[in-house]
GUZADO-810993 format. One record per residue: residue in three letters; residue number from 1; y, z, x of N, C-alpha, C in turn. Coordinates in Angstrom, 2 decimals. Atoms other than C-alpha are relative to their C-alpha. Example, Ala and Ser with C-alpha at 12.3 -4.5 7.8 and 13.67 -1.06 7.14 Angstrom:
2
{"ALA",1,{-1.19,0.00,0.89},{-4.50,7.80,12.30},{1.20,0.00,0.90}},
{"SER",2,{-1.19,-0.06,-0.82},{-1.06,7.14,13.67},{1.09,0.73,-0.77}},
! end
This chain:
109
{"UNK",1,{-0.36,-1.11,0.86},{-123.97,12.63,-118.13},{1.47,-0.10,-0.40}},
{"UNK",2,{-1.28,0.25,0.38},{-120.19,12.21,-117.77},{0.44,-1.51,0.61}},
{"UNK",3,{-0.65,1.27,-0.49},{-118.07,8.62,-117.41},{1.07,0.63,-0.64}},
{"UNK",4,{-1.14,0.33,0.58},{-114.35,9.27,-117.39},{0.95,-0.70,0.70}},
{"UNK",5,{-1.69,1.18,-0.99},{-111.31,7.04,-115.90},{1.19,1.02,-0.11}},
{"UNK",6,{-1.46,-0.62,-0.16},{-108.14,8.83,-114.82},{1.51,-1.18,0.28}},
{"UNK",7,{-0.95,0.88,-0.53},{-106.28,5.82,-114.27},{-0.81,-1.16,0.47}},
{"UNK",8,{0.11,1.65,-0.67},{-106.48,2.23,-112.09},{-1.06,0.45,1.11}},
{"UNK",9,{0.66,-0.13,-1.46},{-109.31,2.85,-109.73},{-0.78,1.41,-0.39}},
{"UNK",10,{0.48,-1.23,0.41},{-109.97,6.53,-110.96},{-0.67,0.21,-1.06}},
{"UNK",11,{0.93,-0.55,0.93},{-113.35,7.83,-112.33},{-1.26,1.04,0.71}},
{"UNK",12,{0.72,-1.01,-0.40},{-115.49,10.54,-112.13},{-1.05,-0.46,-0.84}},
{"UNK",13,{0.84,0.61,0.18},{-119.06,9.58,-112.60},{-0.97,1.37,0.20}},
{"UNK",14,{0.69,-1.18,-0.35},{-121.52,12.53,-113.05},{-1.64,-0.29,-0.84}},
{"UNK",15,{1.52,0.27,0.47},{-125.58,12.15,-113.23},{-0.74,1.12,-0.08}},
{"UNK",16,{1.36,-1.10,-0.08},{-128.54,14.48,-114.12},{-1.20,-0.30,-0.79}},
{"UNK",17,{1.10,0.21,0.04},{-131.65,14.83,-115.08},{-0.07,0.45,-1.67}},
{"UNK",18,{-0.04,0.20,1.44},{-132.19,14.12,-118.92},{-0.75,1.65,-0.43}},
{"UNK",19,{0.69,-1.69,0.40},{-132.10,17.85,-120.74},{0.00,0.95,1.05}},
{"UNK",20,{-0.16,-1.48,-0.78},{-131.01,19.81,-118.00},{1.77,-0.14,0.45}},
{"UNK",21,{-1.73,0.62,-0.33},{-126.84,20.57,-117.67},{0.15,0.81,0.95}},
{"UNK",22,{-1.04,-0.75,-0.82},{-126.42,23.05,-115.25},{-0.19,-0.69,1.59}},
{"UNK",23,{-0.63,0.44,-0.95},{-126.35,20.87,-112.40},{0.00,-1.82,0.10}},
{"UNK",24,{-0.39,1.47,0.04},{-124.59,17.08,-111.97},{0.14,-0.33,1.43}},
{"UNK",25,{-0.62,0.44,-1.70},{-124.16,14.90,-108.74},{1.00,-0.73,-0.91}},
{"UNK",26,{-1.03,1.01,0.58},{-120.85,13.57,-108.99},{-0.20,-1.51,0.53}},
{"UNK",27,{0.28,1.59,-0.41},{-120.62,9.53,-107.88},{1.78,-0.24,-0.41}},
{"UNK",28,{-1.51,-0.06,0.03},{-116.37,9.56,-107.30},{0.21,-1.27,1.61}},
{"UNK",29,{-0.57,0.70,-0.65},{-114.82,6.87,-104.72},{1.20,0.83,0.43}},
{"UNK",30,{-1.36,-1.22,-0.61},{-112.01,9.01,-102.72},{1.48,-1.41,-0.84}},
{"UNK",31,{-0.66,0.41,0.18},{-108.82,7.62,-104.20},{1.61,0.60,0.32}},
{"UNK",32,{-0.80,-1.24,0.14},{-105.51,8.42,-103.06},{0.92,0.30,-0.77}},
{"UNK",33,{-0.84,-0.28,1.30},{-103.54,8.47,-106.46},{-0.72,1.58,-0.06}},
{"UNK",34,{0.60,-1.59,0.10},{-106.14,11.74,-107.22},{0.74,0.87,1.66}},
{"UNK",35,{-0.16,-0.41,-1.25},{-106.14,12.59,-103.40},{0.81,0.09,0.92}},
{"UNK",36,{-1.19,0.09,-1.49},{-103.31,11.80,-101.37},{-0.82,-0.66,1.19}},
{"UNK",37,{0.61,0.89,-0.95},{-103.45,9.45,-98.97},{-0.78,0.46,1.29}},
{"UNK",38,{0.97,-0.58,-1.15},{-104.70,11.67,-96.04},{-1.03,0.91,-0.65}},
{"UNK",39,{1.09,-0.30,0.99},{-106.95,13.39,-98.68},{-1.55,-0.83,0.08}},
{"UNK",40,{1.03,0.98,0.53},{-109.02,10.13,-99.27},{-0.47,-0.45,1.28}},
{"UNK",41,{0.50,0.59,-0.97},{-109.01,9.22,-95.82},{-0.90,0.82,0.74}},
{"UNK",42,{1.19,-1.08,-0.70},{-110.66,12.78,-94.99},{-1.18,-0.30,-0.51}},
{"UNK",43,{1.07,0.00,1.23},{-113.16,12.13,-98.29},{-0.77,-0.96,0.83}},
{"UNK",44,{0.72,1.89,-0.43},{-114.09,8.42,-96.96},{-0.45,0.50,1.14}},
{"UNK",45,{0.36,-0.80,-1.61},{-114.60,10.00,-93.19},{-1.39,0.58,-0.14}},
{"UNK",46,{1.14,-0.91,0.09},{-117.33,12.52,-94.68},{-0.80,-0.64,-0.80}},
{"UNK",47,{1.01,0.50,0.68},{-119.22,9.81,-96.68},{-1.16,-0.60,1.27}},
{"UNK",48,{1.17,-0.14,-0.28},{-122.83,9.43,-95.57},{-0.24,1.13,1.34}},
{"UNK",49,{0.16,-1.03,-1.19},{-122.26,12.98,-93.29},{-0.44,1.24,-1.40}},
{"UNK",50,{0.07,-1.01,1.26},{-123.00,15.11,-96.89},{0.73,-0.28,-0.95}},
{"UNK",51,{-1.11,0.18,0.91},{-121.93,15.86,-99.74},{0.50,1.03,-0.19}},
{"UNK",52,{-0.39,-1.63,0.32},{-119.47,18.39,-101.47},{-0.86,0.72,-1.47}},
{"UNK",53,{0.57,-0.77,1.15},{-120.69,20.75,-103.81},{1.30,0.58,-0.68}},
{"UNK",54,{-1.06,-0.15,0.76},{-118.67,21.31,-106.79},{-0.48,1.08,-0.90}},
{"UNK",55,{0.27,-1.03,0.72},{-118.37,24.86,-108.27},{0.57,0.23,-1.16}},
{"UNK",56,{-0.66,-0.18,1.30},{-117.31,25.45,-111.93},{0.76,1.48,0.19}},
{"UNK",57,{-0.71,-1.78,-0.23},{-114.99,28.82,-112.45},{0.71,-0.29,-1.48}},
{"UNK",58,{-0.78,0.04,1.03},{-113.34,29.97,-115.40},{1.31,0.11,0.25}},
{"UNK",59,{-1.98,-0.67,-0.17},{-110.19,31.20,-113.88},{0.03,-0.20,2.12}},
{"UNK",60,{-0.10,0.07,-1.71},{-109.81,29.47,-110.36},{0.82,0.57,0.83}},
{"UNK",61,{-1.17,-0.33,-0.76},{-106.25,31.07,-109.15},{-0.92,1.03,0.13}},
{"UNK",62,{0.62,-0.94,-0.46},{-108.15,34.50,-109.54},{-0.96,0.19,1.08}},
{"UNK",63,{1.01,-0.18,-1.27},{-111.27,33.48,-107.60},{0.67,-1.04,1.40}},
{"UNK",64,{-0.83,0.15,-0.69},{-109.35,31.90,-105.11},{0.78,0.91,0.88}},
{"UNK",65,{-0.45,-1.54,-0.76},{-107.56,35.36,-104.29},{-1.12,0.74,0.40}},
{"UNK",66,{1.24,-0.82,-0.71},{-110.81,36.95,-103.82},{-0.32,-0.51,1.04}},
{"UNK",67,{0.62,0.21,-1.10},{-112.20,34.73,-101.59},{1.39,-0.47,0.95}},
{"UNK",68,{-1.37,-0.52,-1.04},{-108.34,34.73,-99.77},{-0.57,0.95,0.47}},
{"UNK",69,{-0.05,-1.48,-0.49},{-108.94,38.38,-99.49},{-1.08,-0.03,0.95}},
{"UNK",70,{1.52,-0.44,-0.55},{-112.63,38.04,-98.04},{0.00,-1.41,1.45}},
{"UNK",71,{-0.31,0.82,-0.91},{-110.83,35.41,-95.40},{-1.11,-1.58,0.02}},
{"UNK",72,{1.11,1.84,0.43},{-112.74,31.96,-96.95},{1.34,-0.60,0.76}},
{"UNK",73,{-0.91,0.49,-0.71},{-111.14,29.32,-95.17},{0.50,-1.39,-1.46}},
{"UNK",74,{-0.30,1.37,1.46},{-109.08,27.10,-98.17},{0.82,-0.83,0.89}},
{"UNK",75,{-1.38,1.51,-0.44},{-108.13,23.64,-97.45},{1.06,-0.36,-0.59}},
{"UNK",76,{-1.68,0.76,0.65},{-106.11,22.98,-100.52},{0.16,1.63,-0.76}},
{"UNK",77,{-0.60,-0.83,1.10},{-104.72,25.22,-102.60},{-0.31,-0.54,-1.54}},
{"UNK",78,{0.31,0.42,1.20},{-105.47,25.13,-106.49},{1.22,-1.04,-0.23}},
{"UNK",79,{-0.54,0.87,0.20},{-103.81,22.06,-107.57},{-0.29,-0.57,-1.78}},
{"UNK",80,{0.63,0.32,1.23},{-103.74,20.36,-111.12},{-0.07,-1.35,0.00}},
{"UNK",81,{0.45,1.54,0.22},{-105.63,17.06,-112.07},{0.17,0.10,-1.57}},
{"UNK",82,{0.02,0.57,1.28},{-105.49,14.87,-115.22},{-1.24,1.12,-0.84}},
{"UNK",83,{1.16,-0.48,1.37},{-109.24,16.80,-116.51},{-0.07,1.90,0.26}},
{"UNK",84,{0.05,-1.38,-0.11},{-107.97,20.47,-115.14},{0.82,0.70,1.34}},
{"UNK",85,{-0.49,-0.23,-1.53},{-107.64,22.41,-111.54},{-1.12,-0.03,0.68}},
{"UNK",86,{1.05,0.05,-1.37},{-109.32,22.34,-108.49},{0.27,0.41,1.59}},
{"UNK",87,{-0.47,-0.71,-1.12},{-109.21,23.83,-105.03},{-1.42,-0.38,0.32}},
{"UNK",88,{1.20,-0.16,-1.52},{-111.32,23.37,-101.36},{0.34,1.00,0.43}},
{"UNK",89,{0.09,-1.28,-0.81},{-112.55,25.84,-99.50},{-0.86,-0.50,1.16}},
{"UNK",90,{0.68,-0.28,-0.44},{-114.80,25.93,-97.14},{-1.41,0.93,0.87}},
{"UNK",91,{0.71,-1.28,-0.34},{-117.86,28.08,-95.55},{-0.12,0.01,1.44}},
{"UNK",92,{0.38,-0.17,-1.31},{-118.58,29.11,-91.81},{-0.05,-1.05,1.02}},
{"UNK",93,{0.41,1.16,-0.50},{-120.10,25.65,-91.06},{0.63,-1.22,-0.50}},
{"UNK",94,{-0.78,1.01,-0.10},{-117.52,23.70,-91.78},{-0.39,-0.88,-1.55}},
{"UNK",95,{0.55,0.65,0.66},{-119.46,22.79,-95.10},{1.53,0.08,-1.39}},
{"UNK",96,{-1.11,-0.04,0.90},{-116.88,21.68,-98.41},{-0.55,0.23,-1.21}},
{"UNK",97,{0.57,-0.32,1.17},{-117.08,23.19,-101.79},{1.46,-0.46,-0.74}},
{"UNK",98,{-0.40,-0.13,0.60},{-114.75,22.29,-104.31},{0.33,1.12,-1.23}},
{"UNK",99,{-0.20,-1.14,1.04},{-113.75,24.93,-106.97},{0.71,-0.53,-1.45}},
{"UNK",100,{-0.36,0.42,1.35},{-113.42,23.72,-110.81},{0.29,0.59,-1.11}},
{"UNK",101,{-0.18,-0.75,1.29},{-111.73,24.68,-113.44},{0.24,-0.82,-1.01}},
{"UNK",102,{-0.51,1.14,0.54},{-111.52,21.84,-116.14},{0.71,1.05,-1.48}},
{"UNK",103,{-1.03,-1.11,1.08},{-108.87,22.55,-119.21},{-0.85,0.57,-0.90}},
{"UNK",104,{0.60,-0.46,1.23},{-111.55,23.43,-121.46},{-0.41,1.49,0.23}},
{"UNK",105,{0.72,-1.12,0.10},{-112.83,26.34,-119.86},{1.41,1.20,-0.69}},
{"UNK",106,{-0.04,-0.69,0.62},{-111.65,29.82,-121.59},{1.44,0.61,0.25}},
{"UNK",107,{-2.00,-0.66,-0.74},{-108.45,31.07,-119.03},{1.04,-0.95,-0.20}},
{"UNK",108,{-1.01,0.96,0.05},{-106.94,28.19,-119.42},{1.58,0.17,-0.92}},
{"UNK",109,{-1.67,0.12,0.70},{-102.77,28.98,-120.47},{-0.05,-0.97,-1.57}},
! end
């Protein structure tokens, strides 16, 4: 569905099922130009233990404070990439969600 390159090594690779968009598996290699070097080495660690699930948002700083307020446990803080922002969180069980906001969506400054 999507092929893009961010750089030397960096691409985000996203598949689905022909005629349906609302959900993609990504297919990403941890890198630590995107990630930071202890980033990629957490990413690489959790390959073949699951995967993350990646949530779209229009306005991530906002939902981000909510689920602050409602004590979610965030790993990163919203951060900005080459195709937008993004922030981890996590749930109860230790499971990882990403949080997406790419520049196109609507809040975007």
């Amino acid at each position: 569905y999507a092929d893009t390159t961010f750089g030397p090594g960096a691409r985000w690779l996203t598949v689905t099922l022909p005629g349906q968009q609302e959900l993609e598996v990504v297919l990403q290699k941890p890198n630590p130009l995107l990630h930071g070097e202890e980033g990629a080495k957490r990413l690489e660690s959790r390959i073949g233990q699951g995967t993350t699930t990646v949530l779209y948002t229009d306005d991530l700083r906002a939902d981000i404070e909510v689920l602050r307020q409602k004590a979610v446990n965030i790993i990163s803080e919203p951060s900005e990439m080459p195709w937008g922002r993004s922030a981890l969180i996590t749930d109860l069980y230790g499971n990882v969600y990403t949080l997406v906001q790419p520049h196109d969506h609507p809040s975007e400054p």
